[in-house]
C-alpha atoms as one frame of an Amber mdcrd trajectory, in Angstrom:
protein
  14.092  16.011  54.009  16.595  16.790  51.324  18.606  13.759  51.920  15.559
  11.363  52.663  14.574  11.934  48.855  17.985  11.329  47.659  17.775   8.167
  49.134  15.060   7.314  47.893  15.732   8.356  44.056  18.536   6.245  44.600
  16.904   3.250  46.097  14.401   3.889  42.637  17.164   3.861  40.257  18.552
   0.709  42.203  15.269  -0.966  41.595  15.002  -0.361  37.853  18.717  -1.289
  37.641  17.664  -4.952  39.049  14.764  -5.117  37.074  17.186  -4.754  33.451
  19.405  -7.410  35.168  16.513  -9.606  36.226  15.039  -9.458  32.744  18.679
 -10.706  31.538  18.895 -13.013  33.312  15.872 -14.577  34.817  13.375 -13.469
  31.474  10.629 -12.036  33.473   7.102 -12.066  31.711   7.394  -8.871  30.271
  11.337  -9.493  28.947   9.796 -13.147  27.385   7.114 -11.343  25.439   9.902
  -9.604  23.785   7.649  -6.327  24.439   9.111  -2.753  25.076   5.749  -1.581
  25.461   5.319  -3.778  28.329   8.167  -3.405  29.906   7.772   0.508  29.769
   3.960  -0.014  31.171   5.955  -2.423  34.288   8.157   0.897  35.018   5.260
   3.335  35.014   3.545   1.233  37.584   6.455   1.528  39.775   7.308   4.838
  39.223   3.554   5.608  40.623   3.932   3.132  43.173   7.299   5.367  43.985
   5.544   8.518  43.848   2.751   7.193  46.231  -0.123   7.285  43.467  -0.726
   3.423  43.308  -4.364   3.996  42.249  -2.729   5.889  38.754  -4.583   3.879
  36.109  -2.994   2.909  32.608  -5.141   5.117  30.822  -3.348   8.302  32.917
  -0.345   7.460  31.516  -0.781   6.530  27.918  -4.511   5.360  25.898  -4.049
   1.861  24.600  -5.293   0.431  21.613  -7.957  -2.051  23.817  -9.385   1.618
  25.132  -8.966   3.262  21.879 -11.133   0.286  20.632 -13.735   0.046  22.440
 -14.251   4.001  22.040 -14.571   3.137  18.325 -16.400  -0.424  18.246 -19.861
  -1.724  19.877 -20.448  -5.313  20.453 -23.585  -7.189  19.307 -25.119  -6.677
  22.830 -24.853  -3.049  23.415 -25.873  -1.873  20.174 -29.355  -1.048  21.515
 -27.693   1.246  24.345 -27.177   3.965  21.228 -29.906   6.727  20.944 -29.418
   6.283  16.782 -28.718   3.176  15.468 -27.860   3.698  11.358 -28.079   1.081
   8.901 -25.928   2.702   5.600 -26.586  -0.594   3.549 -28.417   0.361   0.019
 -31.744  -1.928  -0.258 -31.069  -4.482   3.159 -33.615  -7.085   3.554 -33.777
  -6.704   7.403 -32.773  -4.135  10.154 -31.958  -3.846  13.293 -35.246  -3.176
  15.487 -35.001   0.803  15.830 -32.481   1.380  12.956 -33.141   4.370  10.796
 -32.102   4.193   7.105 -29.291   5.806   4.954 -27.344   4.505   1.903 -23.782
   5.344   1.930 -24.271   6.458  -1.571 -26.187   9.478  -0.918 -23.129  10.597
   0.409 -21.361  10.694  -2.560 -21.576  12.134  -6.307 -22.020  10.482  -9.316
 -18.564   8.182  -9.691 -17.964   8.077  -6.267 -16.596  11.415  -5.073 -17.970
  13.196  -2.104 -20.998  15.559  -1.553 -20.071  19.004  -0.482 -19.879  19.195
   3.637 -23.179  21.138   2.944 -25.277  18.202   1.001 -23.947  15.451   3.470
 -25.035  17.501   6.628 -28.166  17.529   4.601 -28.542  14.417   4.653 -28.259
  13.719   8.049 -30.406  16.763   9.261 -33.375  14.908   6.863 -32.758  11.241
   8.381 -33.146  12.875  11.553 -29.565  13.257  12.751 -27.888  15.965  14.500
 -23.728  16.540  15.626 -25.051  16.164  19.347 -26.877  12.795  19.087 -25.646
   9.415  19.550 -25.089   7.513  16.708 -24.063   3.705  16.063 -23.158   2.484
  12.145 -23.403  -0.727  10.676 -24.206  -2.314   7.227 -22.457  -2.960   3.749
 -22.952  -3.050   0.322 -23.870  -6.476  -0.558 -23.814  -5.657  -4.533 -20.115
  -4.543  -4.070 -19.260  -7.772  -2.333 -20.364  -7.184   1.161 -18.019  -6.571
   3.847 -17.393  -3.475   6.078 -16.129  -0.883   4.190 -19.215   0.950   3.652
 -20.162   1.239   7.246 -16.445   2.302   8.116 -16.403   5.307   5.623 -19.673
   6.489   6.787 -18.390   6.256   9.846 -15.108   8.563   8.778 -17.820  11.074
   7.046 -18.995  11.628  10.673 -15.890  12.298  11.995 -14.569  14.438   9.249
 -17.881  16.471   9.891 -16.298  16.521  13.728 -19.240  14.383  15.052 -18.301
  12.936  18.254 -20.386  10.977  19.516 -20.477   8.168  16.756 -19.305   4.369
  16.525 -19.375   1.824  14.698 -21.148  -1.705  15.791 -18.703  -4.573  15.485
 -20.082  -7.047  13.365 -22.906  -7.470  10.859 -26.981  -7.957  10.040 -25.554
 -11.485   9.627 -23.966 -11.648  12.930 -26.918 -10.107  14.953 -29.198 -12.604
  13.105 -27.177 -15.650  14.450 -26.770 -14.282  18.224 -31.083 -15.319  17.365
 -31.562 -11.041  18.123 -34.676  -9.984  16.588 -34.844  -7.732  13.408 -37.415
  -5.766  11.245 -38.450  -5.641   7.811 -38.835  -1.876   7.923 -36.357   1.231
   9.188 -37.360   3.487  11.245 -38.233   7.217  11.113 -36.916  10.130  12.692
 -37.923  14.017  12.683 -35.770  16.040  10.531 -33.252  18.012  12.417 -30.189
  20.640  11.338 -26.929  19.020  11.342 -24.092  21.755  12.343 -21.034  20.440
  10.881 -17.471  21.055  12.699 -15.108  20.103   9.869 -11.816  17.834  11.320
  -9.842  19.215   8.008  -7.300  16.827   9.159  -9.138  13.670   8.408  -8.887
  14.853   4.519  -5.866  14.797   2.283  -5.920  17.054  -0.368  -3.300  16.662
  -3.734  -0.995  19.293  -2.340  -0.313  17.575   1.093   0.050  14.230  -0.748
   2.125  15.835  -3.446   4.813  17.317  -0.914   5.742  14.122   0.158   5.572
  14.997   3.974   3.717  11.682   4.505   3.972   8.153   4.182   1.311   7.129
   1.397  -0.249   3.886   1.342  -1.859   2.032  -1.905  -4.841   0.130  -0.136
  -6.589  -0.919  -3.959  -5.749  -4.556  -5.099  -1.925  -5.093  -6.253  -3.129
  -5.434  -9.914  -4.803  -2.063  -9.711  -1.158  -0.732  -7.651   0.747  -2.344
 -10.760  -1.351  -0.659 -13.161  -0.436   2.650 -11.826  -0.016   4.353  -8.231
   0.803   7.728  -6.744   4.945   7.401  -6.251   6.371   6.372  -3.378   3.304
   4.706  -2.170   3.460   0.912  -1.137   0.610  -1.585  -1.283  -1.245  -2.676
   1.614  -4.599  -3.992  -0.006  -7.575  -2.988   2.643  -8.706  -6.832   2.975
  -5.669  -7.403   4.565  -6.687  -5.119   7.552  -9.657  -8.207   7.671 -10.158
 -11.666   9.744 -13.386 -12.476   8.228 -15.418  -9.394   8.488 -14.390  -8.026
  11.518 -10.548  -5.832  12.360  -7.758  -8.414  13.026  -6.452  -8.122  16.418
  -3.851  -5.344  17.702  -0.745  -7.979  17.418  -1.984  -8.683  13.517  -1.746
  -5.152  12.626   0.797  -4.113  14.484   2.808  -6.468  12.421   0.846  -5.813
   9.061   2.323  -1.476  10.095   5.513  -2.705  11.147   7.179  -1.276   8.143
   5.537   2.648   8.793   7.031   5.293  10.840   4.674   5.435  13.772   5.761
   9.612  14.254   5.214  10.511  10.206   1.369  10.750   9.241  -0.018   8.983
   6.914  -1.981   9.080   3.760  -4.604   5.918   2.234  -6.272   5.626  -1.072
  -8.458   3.465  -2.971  -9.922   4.725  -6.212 -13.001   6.514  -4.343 -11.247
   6.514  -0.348 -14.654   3.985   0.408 -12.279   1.048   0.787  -9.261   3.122
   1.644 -11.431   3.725   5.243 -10.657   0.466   6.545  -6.903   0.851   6.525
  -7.347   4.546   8.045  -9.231   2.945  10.731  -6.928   0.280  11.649  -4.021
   2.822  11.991  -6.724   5.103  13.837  -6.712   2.376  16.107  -3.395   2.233
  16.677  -3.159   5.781  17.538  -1.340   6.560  13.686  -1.969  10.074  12.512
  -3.815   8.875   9.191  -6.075  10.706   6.445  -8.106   9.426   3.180  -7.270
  10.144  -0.126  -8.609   8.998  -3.617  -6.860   7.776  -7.048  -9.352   9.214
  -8.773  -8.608  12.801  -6.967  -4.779  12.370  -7.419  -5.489  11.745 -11.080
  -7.684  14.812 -11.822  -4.995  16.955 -10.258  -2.061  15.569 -12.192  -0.950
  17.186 -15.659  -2.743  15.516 -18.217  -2.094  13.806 -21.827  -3.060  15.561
 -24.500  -4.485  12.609 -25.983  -8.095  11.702 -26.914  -9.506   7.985 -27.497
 -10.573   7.823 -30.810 -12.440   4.590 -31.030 -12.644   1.298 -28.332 -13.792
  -2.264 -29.501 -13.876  -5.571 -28.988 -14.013  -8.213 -31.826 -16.953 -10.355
 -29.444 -19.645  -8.570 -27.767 -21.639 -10.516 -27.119 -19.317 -13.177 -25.900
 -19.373 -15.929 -24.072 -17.616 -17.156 -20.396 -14.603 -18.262 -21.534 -14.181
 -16.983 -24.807 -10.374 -14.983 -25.697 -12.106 -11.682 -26.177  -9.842  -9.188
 -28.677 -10.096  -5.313 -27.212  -8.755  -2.569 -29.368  -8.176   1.094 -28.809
  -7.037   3.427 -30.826  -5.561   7.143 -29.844  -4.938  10.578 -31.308  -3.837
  13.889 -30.179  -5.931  16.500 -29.108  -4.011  19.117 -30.855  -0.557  19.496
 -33.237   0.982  21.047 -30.166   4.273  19.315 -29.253   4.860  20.829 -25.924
   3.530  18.630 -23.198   2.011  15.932 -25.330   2.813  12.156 -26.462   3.721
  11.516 -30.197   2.555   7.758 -30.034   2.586   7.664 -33.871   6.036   9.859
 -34.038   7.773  10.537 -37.248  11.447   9.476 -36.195  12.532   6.331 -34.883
  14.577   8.340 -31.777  10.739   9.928 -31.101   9.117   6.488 -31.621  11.625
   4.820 -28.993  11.099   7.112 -26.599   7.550   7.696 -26.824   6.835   3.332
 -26.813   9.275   2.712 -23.624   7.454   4.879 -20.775   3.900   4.705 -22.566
   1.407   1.787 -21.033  -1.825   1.318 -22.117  -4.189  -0.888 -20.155  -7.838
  -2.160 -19.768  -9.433  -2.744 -16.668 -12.592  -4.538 -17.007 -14.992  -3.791
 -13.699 -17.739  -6.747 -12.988 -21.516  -5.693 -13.066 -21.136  -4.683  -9.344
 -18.690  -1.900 -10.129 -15.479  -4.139  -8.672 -12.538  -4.724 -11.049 -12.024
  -7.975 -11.787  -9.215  -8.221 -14.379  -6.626  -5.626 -15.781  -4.794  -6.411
 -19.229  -2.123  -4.735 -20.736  -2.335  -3.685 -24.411   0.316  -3.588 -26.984
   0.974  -0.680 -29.447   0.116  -3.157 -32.950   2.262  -1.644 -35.219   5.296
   0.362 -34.094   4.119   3.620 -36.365   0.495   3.787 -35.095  -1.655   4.770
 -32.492  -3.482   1.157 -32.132  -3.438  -0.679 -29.062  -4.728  -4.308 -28.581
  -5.076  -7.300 -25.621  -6.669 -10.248 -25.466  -8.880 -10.740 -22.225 -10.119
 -14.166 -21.168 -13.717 -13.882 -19.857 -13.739 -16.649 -17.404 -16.082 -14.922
 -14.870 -20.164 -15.211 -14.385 -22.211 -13.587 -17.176 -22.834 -10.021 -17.080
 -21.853  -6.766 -18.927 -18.666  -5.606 -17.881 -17.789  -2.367 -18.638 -14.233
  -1.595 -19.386 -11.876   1.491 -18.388  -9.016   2.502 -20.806  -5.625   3.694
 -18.651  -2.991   5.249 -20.997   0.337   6.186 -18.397   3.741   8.141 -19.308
   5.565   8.132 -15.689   3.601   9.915 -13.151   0.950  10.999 -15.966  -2.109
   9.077 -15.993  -5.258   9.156 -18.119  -7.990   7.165 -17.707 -10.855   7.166
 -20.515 -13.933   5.290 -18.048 -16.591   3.178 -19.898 -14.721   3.152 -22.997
 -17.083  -0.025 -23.944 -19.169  -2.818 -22.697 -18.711  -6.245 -23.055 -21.708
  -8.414 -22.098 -20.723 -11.922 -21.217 -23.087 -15.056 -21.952 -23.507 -17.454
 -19.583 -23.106 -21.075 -21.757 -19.577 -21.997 -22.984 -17.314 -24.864 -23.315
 -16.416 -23.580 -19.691 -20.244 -24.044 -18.316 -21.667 -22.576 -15.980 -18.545
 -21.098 -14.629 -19.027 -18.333 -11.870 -22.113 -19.354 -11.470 -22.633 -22.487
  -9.305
């Protein structure tokens, strides 16, 4: 028996032997494609085949992203196969026959932040929701530009509340419309239940774990809003990018889009809120990365602070109109006569006005109607003494207010003063109608 199963170890390792040479030199499929994982998938098969378990599926060996997939994403025509289908979309005009209601925004706080695990398992217990049930997401935010994003960090909420039953449907109200599938003007309604929460901590980056630097950090905000400012070390990866159209690109598209991340280091995302940041965590999800969420605006409220305040913020035309060169001014001063930690922007010495002017940006970031940003500009100190900052924006967008966020930044410190002012934009100029057809 002994020497039966040396022979055949030996007539295995003969085997793969020929199959390296026959992928030198006669390019078999899987040595054409170019891919290891293929070729690695070709050896399991006939290292079961060796062992006599011919029937061993795929998924015994290793979960691919197709699997992982479709564990994660329901098409069009099995949505109705879920016991709770949930529309997250604030105000839709139609729903999915069935669909219960729940705005992605009464998951989250004023400015964006989330709930406590407490209020969002509220919220589901009241819309009828427990952990056990079956639940299928879609929707979006039209007034934030539409898209996916919403639905996806709904979705995430779920999971980070350990639900496990959950997915999310793949494609939109628009899509289901045009398969010519019926929909209703109304949600519907469900008996309140209590949600039991199982928190996946892991799901959740906190300051200190992005802080320590044990994980690759990704930027997945616009690279205007990345060249403004960014946590260090991060790299930009905008979260459209993740898109083909509305739906997840295809496992080859973001396997190249990742092909720069080490696929055994975890991984940290962030937008400003972590809403948009979702869609990055779930394409790496979905390619079996070990990925949290993270927010700007929580990175920023951890970090040491300037000891500045924002003593006044104007524009010189408000109203103005599209098109118009629109002068913004801010002017700082410090909170206190401290000098430890602070910034002397209006220093006595030229030495302390050289060094406080080289590291110290000041910028505006003016944020559409909708809450999007649309435009950053940076502002330059006036006079090399003072504490006055000015840029010159050029309204070319569709009338609206747009309110305006002032960023101040020395290195890694960042303050941001939001809402410093409003600037409504009229909608007749020498650039008409612009934005608007």
């Amino acid at each position: 028996m002994k020497i039966g199963k040396a022979v055949r170890v030996i007539l295995f390792l003969a085997a793969i032997l020929a199959t390296i040479v026959s992928c030198v030199n006669a390019e078999c499929t899987a040595c054409k494609s170019g891919s290891v994982t293929a070729q690695q998938d070709s050896l399991k098969k006939e290292w079961a085949a060796f062992l006599g378990t011919d029937n061993a599926t795929a998924e015994e060996v290793t979960t691919s992203t197709s699997d992982r997939s479709s564990s994660i994403l329901v098409p069009l025509e099995n949505a109705v196969d879920s016991e709770i289908i949930l529309d997250i979309s604030p105000d839709p005009a139609e729903y999915i026959p069935g669909a219960i209601g729940i705005p992605y925004t009464d998951f989250l706080l004023p400015g964006g932040a989330l709930k406590t695990v407490s209020e969002m398992s509220e919220v589901l217990g009241k819309a009828g929701i427990s952990e056990t049930d079956s639940v299928l997401i879609y929707g979006e935010c039209q007034p934030c530009g539409g898209g996916p994003s919403a639905a996806t960090y709904v979705y995430w909420i779920l999971k980070y509340l350990g639900h496990k039953d959950v997915k999310l449907l793949d494609g939109s109200i628009d899509d289901w419309v045009t398969a010519g599938k019926p929909t209703a003007s109304s949600p519907s309604y469900l008996p309140a239940k209590n949600y039991t929460p199982a928190l996946n901590s892991d799901l959740l980056a906190s300051y200190e774990y992005v802080h320590s630097g044990s994980a690759q950090v990704i930027d997945a905000r616009t690279a205007t809003e990345f060249e403004v400012g960014s946590i260090p070390g991060s790299i930009n990866i905008p979260y459209n990018r993740v898109f083909d159209g509305k739906k997840i690109k295809d496992e080859a598209a973001l396997r190249e889009l990742f092909s720069s991340l080490d696929p055994n280091k975890p991984i940290v995302v962030y937008t400003n809120t972590g809403i948009k940041a979702s869609m990055i965590w779930l394409a790496l999800t979905l390619l079996d990365y070990d990925a949290r969420v993270y927010s700007w605006m929580d990175w920023q409220a951890n970090l040491p602070h300037l000891n500045i305040d924002m003593q006044e913020a104007h524009s010189d035309l408000n109203p103005a109109k599209i098109g118009d060169a629109v002068t913004i001014t801010v002017v700082f001063q410090e909170k206190n006569n401290s000098s430890e930690g602070t910034i002397k922007i209006g220093s006595s010495s030229q030495a302390e006005k050289s060094a406080a002017g080289s590291g110290f940006i000041v910028s505006a970031l003016i944020k559409s109607p909708s809450g999007e940003q649309v435009s950053s500009v940076v502002l330059k100190r006036t006079r090399s003494e003072g504490d006055e900052f000015t840029g010159i924006w050029n309204a070319n967008v569709a009338s609206g207010v747009y309110s305006v966020d002032i960023m101040a930044a020395l290195d890694e410190v960042t303050e941001t003063f939001r809402d410093a002012m409003r600037i409504e934009v009229a909608g007749t100029s020498k650039y008409k109608n612009i934005g608007n057809e």
